[in-house]
Residue, then its C-alpha position, 0 to 999 in steps of 0.5 A: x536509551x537510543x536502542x528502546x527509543x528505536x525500537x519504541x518508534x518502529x512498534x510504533x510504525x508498524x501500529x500506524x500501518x496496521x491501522x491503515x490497512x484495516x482502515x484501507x479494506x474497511x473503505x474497499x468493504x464499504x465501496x464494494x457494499x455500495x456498487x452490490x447496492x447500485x450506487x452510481x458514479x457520482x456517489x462514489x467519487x468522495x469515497x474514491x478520493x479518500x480511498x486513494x488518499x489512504x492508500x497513499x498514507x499507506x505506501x508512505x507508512x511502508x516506506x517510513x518503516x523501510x528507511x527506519x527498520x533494521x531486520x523485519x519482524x516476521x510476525x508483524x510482516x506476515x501480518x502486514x502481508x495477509x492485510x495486504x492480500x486482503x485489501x488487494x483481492x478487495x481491490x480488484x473485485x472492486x475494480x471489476x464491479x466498477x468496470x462493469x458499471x461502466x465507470x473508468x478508472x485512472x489506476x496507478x502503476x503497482x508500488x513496487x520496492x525498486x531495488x531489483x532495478x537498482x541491481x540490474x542498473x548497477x549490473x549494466x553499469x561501467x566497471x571501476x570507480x567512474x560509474x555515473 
């Protein structure tokens, strides 16, 4: 019972970030319509914020599902990375049509898995079991 309650929740997760991707390039689609459009910056800013607000959900979705996940799904990955390919080139065109707008953007830094930093970390540390 425990291993299809597992994988019932993994399925689940991987929906829920389905569904925040395409929601996700839905809203970029929808910014980029209204820059091609002319709206200003003051037209923008709600769409912006929920913009934001979902990308957030989504990076929290990734790492819901890599704390709770064994081996990745390779179908439901490449699926998963071809949303996100998507959503990124979405993304900087919209960035470009804003910039040439004039409207400035605080970006945030890349998400980026942190476990090669751990590994260069672990590699610089002392040797024997009185690593800090």
């Amino acid at each position: 019972m425990h291993q299809s309650e597992n994988t019932s929740t993994i399925t689940t997760l991987w929906q829920e970030l389905h569904q925040a991707c395409d929601h996700n390039i839905a809203l970029a689609q929808d910014l980029s319509s209204r820059l091609r459009d002319g709206a200003s910056g003051p037209e923008l800013t709600p769409l912006l914020k929920e913009a934001a607000e979902q990308v957030d959900h989504l990076r929290a979705g990734i790492r819901n599902l890599a704390h709770r996940a064994g081996p990745l799904n390779p179908t439901e990955r490449d699926r998963l990375l071809g949303q996100m390919r998507m959503l990124l080139e979405l993304e900087e065109e919209n960035h470009a049509l804003l910039s040439a707008k004039g409207i400035r953007l605080t970006t945030p830094q890349s998400y980026r898995y942190r476990a090669q930093g751990r590994k260069r970390q672990s590699r610089n540390a002392p040797a024997g079991p009185y690593r800090n």
